[in-house]
C-alpha positions in Angstrom: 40.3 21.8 23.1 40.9 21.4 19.1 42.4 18.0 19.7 39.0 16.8 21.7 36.8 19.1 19.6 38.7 16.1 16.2 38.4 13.1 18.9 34.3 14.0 19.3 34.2 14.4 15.3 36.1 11.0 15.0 33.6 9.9 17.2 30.7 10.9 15.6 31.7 10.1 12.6 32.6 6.4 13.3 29.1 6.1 14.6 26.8 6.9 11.7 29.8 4.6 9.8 28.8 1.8 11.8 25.4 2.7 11.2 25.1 3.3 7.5 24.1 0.1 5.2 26.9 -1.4 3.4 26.1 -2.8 -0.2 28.5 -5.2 -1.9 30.9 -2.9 -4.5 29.8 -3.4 -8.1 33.3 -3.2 -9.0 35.1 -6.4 -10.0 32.0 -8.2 -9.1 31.2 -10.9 -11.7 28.3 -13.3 -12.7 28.8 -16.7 -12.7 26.8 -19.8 -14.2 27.3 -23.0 -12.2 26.5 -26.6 -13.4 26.9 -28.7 -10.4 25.6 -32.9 -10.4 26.0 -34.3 -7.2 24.5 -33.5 -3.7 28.2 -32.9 -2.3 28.8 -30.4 -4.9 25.4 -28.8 -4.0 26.0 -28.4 -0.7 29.4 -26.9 -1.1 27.8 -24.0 -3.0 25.1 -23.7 -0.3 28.0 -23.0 2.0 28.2 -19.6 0.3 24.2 -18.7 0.5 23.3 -15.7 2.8 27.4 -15.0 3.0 28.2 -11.0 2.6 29.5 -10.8 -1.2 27.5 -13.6 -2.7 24.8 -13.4 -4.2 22.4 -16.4 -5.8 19.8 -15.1 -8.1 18.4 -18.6 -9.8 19.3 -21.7 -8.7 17.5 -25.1 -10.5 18.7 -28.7 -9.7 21.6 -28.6 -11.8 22.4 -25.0 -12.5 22.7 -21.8 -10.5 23.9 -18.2 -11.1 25.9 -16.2 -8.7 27.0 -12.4 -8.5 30.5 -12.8 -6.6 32.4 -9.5 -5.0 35.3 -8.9 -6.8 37.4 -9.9 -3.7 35.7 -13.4 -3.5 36.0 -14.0 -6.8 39.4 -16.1 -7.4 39.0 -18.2 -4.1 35.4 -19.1 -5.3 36.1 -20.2 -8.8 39.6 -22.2 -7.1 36.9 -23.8 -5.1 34.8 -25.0 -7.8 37.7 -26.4 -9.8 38.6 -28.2 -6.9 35.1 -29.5 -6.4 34.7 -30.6 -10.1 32.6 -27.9 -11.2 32.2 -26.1 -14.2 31.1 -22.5 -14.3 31.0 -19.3 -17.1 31.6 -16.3 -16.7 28.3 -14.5 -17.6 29.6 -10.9 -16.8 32.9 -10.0 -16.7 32.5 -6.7 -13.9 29.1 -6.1 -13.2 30.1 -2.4 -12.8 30.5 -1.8 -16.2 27.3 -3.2 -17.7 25.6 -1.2 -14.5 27.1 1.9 -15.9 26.7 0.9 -19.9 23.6 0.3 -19.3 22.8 3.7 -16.9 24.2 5.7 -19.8 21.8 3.8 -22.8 18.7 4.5 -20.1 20.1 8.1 -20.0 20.6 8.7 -23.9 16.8 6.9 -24.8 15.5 9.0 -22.0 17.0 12.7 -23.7 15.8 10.9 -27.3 12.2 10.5 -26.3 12.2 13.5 -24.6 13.1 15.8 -28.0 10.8 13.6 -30.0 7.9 14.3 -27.5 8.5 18.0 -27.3 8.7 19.7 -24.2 5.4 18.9 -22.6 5.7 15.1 -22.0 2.1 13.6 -21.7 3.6 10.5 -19.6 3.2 8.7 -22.5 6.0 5.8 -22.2 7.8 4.5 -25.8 9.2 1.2 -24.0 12.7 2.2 -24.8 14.1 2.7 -21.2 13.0 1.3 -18.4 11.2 3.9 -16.9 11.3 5.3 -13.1 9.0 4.9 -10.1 7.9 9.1 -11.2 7.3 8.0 -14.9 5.3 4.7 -14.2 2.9 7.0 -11.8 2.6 9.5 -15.1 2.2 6.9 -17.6 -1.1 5.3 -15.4 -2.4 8.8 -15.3 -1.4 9.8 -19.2 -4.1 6.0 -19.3 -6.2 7.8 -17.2 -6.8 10.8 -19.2 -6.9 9.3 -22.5 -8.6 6.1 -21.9 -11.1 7.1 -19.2 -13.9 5.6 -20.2 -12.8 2.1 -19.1 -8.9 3.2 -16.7 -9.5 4.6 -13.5 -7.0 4.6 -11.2 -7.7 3.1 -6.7 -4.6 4.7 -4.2 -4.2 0.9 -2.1 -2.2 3.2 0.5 1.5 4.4 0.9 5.0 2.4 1.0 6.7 2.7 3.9 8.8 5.8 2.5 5.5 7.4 1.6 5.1 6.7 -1.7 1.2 6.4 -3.0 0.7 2.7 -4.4 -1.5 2.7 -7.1 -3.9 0.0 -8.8 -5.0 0.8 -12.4 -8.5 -0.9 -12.9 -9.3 -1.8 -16.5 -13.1 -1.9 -16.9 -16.5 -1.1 -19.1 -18.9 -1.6 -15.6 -21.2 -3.9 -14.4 -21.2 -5.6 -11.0 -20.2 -9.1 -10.2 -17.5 -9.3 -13.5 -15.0 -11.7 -13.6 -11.2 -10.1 -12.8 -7.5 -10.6 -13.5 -5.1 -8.9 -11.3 -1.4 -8.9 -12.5 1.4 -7.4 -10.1 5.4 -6.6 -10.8 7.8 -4.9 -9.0 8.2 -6.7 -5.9 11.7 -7.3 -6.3 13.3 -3.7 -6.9 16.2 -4.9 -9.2 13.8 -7.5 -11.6 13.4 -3.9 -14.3 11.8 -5.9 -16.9 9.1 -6.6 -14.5 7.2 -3.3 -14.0 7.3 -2.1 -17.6 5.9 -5.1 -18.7 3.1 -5.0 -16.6 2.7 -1.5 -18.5 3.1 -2.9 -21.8 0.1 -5.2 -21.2 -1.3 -2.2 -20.3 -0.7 -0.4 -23.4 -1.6 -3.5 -25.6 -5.0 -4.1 -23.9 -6.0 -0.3 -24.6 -4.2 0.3 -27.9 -5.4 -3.2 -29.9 -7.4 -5.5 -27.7 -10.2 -3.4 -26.0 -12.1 -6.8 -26.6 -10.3 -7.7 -23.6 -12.0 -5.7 -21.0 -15.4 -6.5 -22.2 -16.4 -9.6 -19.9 -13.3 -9.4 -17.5 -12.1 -6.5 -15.0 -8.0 -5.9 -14.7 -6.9 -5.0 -11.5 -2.9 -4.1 -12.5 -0.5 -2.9 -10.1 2.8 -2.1 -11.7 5.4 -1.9 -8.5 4.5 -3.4 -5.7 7.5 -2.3 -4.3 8.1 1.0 -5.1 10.5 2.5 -2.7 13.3 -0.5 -3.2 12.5 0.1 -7.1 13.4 3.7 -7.1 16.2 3.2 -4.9 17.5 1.0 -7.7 16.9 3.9 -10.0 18.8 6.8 -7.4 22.1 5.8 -8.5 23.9 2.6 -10.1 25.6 1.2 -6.8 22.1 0.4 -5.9 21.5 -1.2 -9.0 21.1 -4.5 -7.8 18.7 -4.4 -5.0 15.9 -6.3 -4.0 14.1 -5.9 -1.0 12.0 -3.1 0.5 13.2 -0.2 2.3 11.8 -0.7 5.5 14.4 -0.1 8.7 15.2 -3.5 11.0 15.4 -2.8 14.4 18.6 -3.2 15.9 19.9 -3.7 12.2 22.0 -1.3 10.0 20.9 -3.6 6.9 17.6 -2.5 6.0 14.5 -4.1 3.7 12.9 -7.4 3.8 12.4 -9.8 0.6 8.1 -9.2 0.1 7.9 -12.6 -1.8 8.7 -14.4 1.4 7.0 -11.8 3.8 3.1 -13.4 3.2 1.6 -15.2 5.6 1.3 -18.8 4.3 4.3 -21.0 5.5 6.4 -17.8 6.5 9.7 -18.8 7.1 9.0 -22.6 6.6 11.4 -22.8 3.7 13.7 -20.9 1.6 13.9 -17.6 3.2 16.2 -16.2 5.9 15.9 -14.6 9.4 18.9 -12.6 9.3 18.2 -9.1 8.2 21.7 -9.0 6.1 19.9 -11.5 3.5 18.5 -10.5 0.3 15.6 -13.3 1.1 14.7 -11.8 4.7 11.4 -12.8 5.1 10.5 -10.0 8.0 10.0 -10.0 11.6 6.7 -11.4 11.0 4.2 -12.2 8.3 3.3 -9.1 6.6 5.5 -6.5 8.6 5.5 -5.0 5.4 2.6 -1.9 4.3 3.4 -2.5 0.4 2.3 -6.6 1.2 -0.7 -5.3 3.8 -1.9 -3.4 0.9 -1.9 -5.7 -1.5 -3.4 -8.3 0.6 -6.2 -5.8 1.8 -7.1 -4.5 -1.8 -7.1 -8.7 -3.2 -9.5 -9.4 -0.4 -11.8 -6.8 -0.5 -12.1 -8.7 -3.7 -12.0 -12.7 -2.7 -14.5 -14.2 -5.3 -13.9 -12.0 -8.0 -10.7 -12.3 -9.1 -10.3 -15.5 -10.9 -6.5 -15.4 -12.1 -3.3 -14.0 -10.3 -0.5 -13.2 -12.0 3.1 -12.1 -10.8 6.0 -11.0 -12.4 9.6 -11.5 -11.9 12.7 -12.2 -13.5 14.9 -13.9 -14.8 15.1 -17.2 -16.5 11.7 -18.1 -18.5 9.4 -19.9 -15.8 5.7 -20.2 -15.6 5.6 -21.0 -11.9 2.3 -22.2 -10.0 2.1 -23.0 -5.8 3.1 -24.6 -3.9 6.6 -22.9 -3.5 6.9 -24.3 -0.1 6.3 -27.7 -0.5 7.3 -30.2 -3.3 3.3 -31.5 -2.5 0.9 -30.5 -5.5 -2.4 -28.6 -5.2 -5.4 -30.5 -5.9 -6.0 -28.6 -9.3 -2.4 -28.9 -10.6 -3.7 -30.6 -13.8 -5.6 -27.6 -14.5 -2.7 -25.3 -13.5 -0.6 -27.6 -15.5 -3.0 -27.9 -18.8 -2.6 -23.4 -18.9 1.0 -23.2 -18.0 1.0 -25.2 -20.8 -1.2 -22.9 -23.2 0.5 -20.3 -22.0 4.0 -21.0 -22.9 3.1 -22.3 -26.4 1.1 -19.2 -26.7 4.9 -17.3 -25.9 6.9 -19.2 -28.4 4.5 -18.1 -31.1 6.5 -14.6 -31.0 10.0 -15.3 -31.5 10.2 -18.8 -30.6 11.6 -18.1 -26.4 11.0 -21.2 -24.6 9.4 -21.3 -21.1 9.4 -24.1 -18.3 6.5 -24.8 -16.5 5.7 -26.5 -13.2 5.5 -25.8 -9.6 8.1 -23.3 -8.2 9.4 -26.0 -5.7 10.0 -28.5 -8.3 11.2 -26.0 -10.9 13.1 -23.5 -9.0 13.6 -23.9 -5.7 11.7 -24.3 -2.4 10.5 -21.1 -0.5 7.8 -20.6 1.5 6.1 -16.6 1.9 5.3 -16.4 -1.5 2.7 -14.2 -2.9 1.3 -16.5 -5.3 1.1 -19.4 -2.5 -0.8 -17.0 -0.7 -3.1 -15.8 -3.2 -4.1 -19.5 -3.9 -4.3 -20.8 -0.3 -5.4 -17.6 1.5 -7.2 -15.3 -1.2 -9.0 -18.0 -2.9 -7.3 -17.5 -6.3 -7.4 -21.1 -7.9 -5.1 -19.9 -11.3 -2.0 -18.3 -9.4 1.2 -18.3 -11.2 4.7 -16.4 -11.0 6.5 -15.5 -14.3 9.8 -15.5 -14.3 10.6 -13.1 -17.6 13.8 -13.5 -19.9 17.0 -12.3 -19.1 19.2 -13.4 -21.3 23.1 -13.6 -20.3 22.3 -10.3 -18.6 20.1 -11.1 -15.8 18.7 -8.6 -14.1 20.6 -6.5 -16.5 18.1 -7.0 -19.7 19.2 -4.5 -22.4 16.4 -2.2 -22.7 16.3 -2.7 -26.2 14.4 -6.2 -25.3 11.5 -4.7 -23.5 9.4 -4.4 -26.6 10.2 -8.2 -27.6 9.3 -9.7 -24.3 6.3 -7.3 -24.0 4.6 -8.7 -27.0 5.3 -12.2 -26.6 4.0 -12.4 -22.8 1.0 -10.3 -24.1 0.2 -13.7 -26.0 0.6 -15.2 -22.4 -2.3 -13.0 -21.2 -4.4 -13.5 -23.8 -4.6 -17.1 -23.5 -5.2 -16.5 -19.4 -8.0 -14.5 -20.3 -9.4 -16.9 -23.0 -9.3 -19.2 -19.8 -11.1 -17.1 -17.4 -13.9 -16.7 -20.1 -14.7 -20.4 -21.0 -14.0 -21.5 -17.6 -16.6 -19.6 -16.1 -19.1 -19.3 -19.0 -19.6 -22.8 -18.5 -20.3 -22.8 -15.0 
């Protein structure tokens, strides 16, 4: 009886084994910076796309990083040097500067903490990235102390149940002209979301002018469940999509910037659940994307300028992501980009590339700000990609300061825009 009593456990056990999502270890795994020139050597890399223990984070027409397993590691790099490419290596094990950086977060976190006393108001310093919890106190600490123009609008709840909330920056009046900025989407891209607060902060703290003629519709994580399971413990450090469960699949999530419903799955996005650019079942299987797309077209007409943003690698992105065609207004799109990323360098000189994400980055269709052009009506629609320095995703938090104040210049100049634009009309 004992012995079938351990054969059921066995059993039982093996099941829920089978079932339980696997994430590549962090261990050994290192980042690598490829320069590749030919089409042959392209296409040897694109071999390893969408394989278990790879992963490509930015790829541009000559250049493209890649998080490699520790047990993939030596047969890859044999490969490039027997395909005439040369590669860095960015980060040495990924595990470490996971855990370094875990324990800076942790130390800033206990620092603030004393310095605030022991009833924290929410307020954030922009020394640690902060968690899902923390960005939902720091829009109410705005609440409180700036309500005569913050108020916060509940767009509905992830699919783990988490309340999704909009922070609308505003002094009244119908018919007012909007901005709405979004981060978050990919769960890993950390700088993202607090820099979506720091604009925040700077709007309210030294450029109130700001909210006179326009509205700001700001939604900080779009995704929050994948974002706080990035937060629950450092082996999930690096993920990216949702949390949503796949039918018939142990690996869960789907990538929201190819889940929207303008060219889904035309281009650059995968239908295999496994892949960190899963673009769904179906155009917007996703509540956090249904939200998003309900609350922006409750709006059509009003909101003049999208803005997304990402990371890494210093892009100002504009549609179409799916096509290497141009929208008819690219000049325009163009003629900001351009103001926008001379506006950036003003801080501390960081360069940005501007053009359209098919031609700059790489093809992929789904994406939000494709959508927000073609479908929502949003003629200025642009994806930043923010620094990252030679630590990715990884961006020491002592740079979240730097990179907030120079892509506040960013935002000024887009509102600038908005203004004269439409004054004239």
């Amino acid at each position: 009886m004992r012995i079938f009593i351990l054969i059921v456990t066995i059993l039982v056990a093996a099941a829920f084994a089978a079932d339980e999502e696997i994430l590549p270890p962090l261990e050994g795994m290192q980042s690598l910076s490829i320069s590749y020139n030919t089409p042959e050597q392209y296409s040897v890399l694109k071999n390893y796309m969408d394989v278990f223990g790879f992963d490509f984070l930015k790829a541009t027409s000559d250049n493209v990083d890649v998080l490699v397993t520790a047990d993939n590691v030596e047969n890859f790099k044999t490969v490039l040097e027997q395909n005439g490419m040369n590669y860095t290596v960015v980060i040495e094990n990924v595990k470490n500067a996971v855990t370094e950086e875990y324990i800076t977060q942790q130390v800033e976190r206990r620092v603030q903490a004393k310095l605030r006393g022991v009833f924290a108001s929410g307020q954030l310093s922009f020394t640690y990235y902060p968690t899902y919890k923390e960005v939902l106190d720091y829009l109410d600490y705005v609440v409180k102390t700036y309500g005569d123009v913050a108020s916060l609008i509940n767009i509905g709840n992830s699919f783990e149940g988490r309340q999704m909330k909009v922070l609308k920056l505003s002094t009244g009046g119908a018919n007012k002209k909007a901005i709405f900025i979004d981060g978050g989407i990919h769960a890993r891209e950390w700088i993202s979301p607090v820099t979506t607060l720091y604009i925040v902060d700077q709007i309210l703290t030294r450029n109130r002018n700001l909210v006179k003629d326009v509205d700001w519709y700001i939604l900080p994580v779009l995704n929050p469940d994948g974002y706080e399971f990035t937060h629950s413990k450092s082996s999930n450090r690096l993920w990216r999509k949702t949390r949503s469960n796949n039918g018939g699949s142990s690996c869960r999530g789907v990538d929201g910037n190819r889940n929207y419903d303008m060219e889904w799955m035309s281009t650059g996005a995968s239908s295999n659940p496994c892949s960190d650019t899963y673009a769904g079942p179906k155009p917007f299987s996703e509540p956090e994307m249904q939200h998003m797309r309900n609350f922006i077209l409750a709006r059509k007409g009003q909101i003049k300028a999208y803005l997304s943003f990402h990371s890494y690698g210093q892009y100002i992105l504009y549609p179409w992501g799916f096509t290497s065609k141009l929208p008819s207004n690219e000049n325009e799109l163009r003629n900001l980009a351009s103001r926008c990323a001379n506006a950036i360098a003003t801080y501390r000189k960081t360069r940005y590339t501007y053009g359209s994400s098919a031609t700059h980055l790489y093809p992929a269709a789904g994406g939000s700000d494709d959508w927000a052009m073609a479908k929502a009506g949003i003629n200025l629609s642009y994806t930043y990609e923010l620094p990252g320095g030679n630590s990715g995703f990884l961006l020491p938090p002592s740079e979240i300061k730097a990179v907030g104040t120079e892509t506040f210049e960013a935002i000024k100049e887009t509102h600038r825009y908005v203004i004269s634009k439409n004054s004239s009309h």
